[in-house]
N, C-alpha and C positions, 0 to 999 in steps of 0.2 A: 504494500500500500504506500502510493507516495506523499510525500509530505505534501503535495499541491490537491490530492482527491480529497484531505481530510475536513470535518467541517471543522469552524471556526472555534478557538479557545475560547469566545465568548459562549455560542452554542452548545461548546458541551457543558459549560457552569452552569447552564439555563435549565438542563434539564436534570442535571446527573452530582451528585454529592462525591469527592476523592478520598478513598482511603488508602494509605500508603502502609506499609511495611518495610522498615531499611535493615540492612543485612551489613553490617560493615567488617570486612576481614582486617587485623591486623598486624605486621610479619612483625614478630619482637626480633631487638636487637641483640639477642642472644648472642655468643660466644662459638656456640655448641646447636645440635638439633634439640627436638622436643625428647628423643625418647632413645639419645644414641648419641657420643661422643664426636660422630662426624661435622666438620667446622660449614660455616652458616658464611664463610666469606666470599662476596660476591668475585667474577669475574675469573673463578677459575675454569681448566679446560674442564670441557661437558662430563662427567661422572667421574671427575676424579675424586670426590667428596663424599666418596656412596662408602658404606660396610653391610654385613651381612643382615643387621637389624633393617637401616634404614631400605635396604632391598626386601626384605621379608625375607629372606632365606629358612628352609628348614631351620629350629634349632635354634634359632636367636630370641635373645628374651633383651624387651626396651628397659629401660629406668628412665624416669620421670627429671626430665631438667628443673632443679628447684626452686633456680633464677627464672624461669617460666612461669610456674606456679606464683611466686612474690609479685614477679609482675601482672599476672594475674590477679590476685589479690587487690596489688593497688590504682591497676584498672575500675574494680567494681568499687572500691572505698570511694572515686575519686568522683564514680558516674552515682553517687548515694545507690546502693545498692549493698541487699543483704546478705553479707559471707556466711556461706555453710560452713556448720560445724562437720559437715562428712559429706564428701562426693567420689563420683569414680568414674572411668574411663568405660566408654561402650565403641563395641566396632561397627560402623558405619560399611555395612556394604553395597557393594556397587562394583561394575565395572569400567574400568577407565585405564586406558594404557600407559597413562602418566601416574597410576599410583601401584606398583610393583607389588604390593601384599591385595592386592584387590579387594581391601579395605581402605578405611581412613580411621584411625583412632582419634574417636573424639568425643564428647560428650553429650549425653540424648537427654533425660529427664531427671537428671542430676548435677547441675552446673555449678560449678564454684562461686559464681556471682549473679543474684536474682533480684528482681522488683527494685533496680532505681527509677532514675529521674536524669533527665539533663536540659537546666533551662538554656534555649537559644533566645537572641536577640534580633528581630528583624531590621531592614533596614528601615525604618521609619521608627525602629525606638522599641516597638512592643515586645513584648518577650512571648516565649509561647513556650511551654511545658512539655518537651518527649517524653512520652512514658518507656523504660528500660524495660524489656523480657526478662530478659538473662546476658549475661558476657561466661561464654565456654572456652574451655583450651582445646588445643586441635592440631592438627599437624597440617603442613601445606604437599602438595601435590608436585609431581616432574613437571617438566616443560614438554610442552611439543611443537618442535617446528614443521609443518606441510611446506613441503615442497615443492616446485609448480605449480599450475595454473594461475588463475587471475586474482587471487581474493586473499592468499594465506592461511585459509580455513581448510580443512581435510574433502571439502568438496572440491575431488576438480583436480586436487594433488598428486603429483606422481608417487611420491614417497614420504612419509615422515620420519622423524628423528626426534629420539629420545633423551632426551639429558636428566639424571635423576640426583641431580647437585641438589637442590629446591627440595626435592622428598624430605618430606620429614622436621623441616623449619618450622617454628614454633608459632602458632598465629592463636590470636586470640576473634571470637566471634561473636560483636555486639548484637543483639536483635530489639528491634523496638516492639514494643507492643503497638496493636493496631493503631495510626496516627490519625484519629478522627476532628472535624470541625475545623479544621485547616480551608477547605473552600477553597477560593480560587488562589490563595496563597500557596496551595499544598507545596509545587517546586521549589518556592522561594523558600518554606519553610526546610524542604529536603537538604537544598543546599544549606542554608546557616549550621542546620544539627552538622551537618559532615563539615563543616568548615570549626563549628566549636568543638567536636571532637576530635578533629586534629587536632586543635590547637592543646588540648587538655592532655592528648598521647604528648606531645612532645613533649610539652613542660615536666610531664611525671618522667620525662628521659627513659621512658623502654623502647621506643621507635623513630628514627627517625620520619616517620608516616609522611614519607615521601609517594604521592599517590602516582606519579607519571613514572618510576620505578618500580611499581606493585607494590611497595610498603603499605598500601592502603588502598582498599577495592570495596566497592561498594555495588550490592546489588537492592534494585528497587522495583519492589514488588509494589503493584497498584491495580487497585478495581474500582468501579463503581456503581454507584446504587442510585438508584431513582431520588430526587431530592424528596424528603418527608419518611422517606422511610430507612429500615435499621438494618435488615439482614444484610448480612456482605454479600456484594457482586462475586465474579470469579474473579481471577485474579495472574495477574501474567508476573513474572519476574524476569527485568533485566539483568543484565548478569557484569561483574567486572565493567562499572562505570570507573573511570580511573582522575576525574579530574572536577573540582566544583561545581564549573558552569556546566561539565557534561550530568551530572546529576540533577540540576535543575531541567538541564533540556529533554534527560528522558521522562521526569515522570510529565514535563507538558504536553510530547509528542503521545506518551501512553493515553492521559485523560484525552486528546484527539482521538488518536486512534481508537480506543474500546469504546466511546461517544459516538462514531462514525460505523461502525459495524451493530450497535444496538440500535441505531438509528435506520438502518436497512434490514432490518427484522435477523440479524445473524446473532448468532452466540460468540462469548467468549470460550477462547480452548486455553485451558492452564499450562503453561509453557514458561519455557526461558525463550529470553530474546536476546538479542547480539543490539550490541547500541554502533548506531557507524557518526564516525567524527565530522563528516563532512557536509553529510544535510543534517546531522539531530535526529534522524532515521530508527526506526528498529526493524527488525528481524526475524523471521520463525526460529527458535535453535532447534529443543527438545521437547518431547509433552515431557509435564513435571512432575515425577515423582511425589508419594505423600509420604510421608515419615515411616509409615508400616510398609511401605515397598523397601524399605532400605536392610531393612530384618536389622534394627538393633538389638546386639544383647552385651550383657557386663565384659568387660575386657578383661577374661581370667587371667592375662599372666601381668597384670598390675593391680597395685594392693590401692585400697582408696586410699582420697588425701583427707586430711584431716585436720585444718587450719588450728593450729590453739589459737584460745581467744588471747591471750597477751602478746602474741604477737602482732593478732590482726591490730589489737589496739596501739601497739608500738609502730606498725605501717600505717594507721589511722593519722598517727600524731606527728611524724615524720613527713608527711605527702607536704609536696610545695606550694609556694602559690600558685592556684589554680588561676585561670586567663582570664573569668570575670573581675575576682579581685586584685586581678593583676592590673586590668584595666582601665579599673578607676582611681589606682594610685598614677598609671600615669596621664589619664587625665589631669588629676589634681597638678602631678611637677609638670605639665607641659601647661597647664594654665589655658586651659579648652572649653569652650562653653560643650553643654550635652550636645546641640547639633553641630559642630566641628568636629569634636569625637565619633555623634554616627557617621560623618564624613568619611573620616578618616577610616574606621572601619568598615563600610559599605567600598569603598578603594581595595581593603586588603594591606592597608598600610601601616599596619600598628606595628608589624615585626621589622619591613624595612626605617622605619623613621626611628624605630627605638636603637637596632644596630647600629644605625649611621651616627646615632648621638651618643651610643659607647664608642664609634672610632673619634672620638673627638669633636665633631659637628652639634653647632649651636642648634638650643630643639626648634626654636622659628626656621632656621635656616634649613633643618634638615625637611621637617613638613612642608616647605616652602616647595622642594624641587620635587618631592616623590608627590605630591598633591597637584605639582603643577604640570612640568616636562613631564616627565615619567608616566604622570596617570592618564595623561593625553595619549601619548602614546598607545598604553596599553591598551586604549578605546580603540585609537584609531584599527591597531592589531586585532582585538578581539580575543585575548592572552589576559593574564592574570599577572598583575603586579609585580610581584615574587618571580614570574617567569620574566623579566625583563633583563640582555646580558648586561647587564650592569649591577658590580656590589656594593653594600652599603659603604665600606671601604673607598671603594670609590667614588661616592656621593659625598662624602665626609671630605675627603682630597679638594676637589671642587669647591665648595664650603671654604676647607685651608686657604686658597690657590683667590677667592674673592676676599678674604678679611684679609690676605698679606698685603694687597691691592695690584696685584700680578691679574688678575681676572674682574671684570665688571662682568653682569647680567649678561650683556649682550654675548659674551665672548665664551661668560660659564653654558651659554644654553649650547653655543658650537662645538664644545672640549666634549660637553655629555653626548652632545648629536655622535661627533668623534667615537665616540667607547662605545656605545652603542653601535656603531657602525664595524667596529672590531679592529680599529686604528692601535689602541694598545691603553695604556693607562692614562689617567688626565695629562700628566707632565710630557708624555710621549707625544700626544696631542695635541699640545699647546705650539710643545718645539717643533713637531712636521708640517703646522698647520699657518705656525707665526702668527699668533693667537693674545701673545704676552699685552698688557695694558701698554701704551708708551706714556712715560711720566717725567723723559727725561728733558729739561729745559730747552736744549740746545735742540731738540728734535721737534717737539711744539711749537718754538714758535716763531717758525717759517708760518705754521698753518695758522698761530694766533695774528701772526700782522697779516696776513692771507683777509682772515674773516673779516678783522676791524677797516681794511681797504675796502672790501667786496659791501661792506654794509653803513658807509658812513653816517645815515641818520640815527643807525641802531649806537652806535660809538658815541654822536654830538646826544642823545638823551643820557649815553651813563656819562660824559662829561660834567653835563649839567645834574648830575646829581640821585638818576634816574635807574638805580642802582638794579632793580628789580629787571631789566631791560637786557642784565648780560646772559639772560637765556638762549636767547635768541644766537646769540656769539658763539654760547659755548655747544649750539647744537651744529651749527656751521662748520666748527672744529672737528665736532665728531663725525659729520657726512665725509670730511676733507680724509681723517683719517679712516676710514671704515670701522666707525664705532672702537675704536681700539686704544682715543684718546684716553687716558687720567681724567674723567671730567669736572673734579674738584682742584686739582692743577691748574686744567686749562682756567679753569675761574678766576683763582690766584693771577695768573699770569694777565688776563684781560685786564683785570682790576688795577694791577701794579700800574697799568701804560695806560689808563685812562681814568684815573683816579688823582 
């Protein structure tokens, strides 16, 4: 179905109520696997990482990573959510040729972390309350790359290839409870929750929940129901959404699409769908499995876990600031009314402007240019802030490079254009580009008796007194040099010769 047959976003709000379901995977930063000594570090050759656990072999028996578990723990502490005093491991069957024991060890109706809460923030201010499932521990899957034809999917491919580096990496598995009353916000609400749950993994430092890396995958399930009424529609789930704005874009396209098939007297079929980057699109994948297709049962060769309560309470006490209250302290030190802050957060820019002001950059100066250059930018891209090549490091430099008074406005907007463009760092910039302010006397002012000739009445008013009038001089200056003049120099210098 293309994105141009579906009916309008308006029309399906008009008839049809969204309820969502978010699924968010995410890959801990472990050391080690979930359930096996073999190292979790990215970029090595394809199954050099595997042993006979993480392959299933006859005869191997996993142990439980405990840094997994902690992190675990202080996942659900962090999402307000209730730590079991006892849970355990169930195998999840299925077939899949990227998972070698033709199971997944993971947990069914016994999860280490149950019934929180995580408030998001919209952009207009409102908060909206996700209600938490469960967060379970789990093991990640191999890779599979197809090979040939058009698509990279196993439809169509000549061959695939297996890499089982990835088996067995430690992921933990947020699920929401049904997200009802959201309305026509539902996307916008999708994205916030996945965008404040990033931000909540990384602060607690167990992932770098790097989404466009797989650190963080989110699948979103969405149905809908007649407005006025209660029972849930069916329900499709997209699968491995990897980035914000793609999350907001599929559950819009889904309320289209399942709007637009109820609307033609068809049914929903319960499926995964494949999300494509390029139109916002989704996909048929698989009909979807229900929980009793998978034949869970207890994972006998792992003992439960069994949190004691002083420890949980020692991870309780221990957890850092979390990102709303991280928030409005730095609200408070950067001196922001509430709507400059949602600014600043509807941007994406609370992590770059706060870096740029530990490299040393004034906090006006750094909100200045990632609110200004930078977030223009990223509109005009259609990219996400944080994906811009440029670091806060180097925003900070810039920043340096205009308080030494080597750069004006005009000159820092072509050094960032520069870095951006893959020129090299500001100072590389500045020198390839001859970018530098000129401030030095002997080289102004040729262009200062320049202007005062070229403008004599503008000269006989600041003679006479009319001191406000050397504007006009010192903008002449700046056309003469290409904006690169010193322009509080050049002012000195008018004034000295006509004063």
């Amino acid at each position: 179905m293309s994105v141009m047959s579906l009916v309008s976003y308006e029309e399906a709000l008009a008839s049809y109520d969204p309820v969502m379901g978010l699924e968010v995977h995410v890959e801990l930063g472990t050391k080690t696997k979930m359930f096996c000594g073999c190292s979790t570090e990215l970029g090595a050759e394809p199954n050099s990482q595997t042993c006979p656990t993480c392959l299933g072999l006859p005869g191997s028996l996993p142990v439980v990573n405990a840094v997994g578990v902690e992190s675990a723990v202080r996942i659900g502490l962090a999402l307000n959510c209730e730590i079991a005093e006892w849970c355990r491991f169930a195998r999840k069957n299925y077939f899949y040729p990227d998972m070698p024991k033709n199971f997944q060890t993971s947990q069914y109706d016994e999860p280490i972390a149950f019934n929180g809460y995580l408030d998001v923030q919209l952009e207009d201010g409102e908060v909206f309350r996700v209600e938490i499932e469960r967060a379970h521990m789990e093991e990640d899957t191999g890779k599979s790359t197809h090979v040939g034809g058009a698509t990279g999917r196993i439809h169509g491919a000549e061959y695939s290839l297996l890499d089982y580096n990835r088996a067995g990496i430690p992921l933990i598995e947020i699920v929401t409870k049904p997200i009802e009353g959201a309305g026509h916000r539902a996307p916008e609400v999708a994205k916030a929750y996945v965008a404040e749950l990033r931000e909540l993994i990384k602060a607690l430092g167990v992932s770098e929940a790097r989404m466009d890396k797989g650190q963080m995958r989110c699948d979103v399930n969405l149905s809908l129901r007649p407005n006025g009424t209660t029972a849930f529609g069916t329900r499709s789930e997209t699968k491995n959404v990897n980035s914000l704005r793609s999350v907001e874009r599929a559950a819009r396209f889904e309320i289209q699409r399942h709007a637009t098939v109820l609307a033609d007297g068809g049914t929903i079929v319960q499926e995964t769908r494949h999300f494509h980057e390029e139109d916002g699109s989704t996909t048929a994948g698989r009909i979807k499995d229900n929980a009793e297709d998978y034949r869970y049962f207890p994972e006998p060769d792992l003992v439960p876990v069994a949190p004691a309560r002083e420890w949980v309470e020692e991870l309780r006490a221990a957890l850092p600031e979390l990102p709303r209250v991280r928030r409005a302290r730095l609200q408070a030190e950067w001196g922001l009314s509430d709507k400059d802050m949602q600014s600043v957060l509807n941007a994406g820019a609370v992590e770059p402007i706060s870096e740029t002001i530990a490299a040393g950059a004034p906090a006006d100066q750094a909100r200045k240019w990632w609110m200004g250059e930078l977030a223009r930018r990223a509109n005009e891209t259609g990219t996400e802030l944080s994906e811009q090549p440029i670091t806060p490091a180097q925003v900070a430099r810039v920043c340096a490079l205009v308080a030494e008074g080597k750069l004006n406005d005009k000159l820092a907007r072509q050094v960032i254009e520069g870095v951006l463009a893959g020129e090299g760092e500001p100072d590389d910039v500045v020198a390839a580009r001859g970018l530098a302010v000129v401030s030095d006397d002997s080289a102004l002012g040729a262009a200062v008796d320049q202007a005062i000739a070229d403008n004599p009445d503008v000269a006989a008013k600041i003679r006479d007194g009319k001191v406000q009038a050397v504007g006009a001089l010192v903008g002449a200056v700046m056309k003469t040099t290409r904006g690169q003049a010193d322009a509080a120099r050049v002012k000195d210098l008018i004034l000295e010769k006509l004063v």
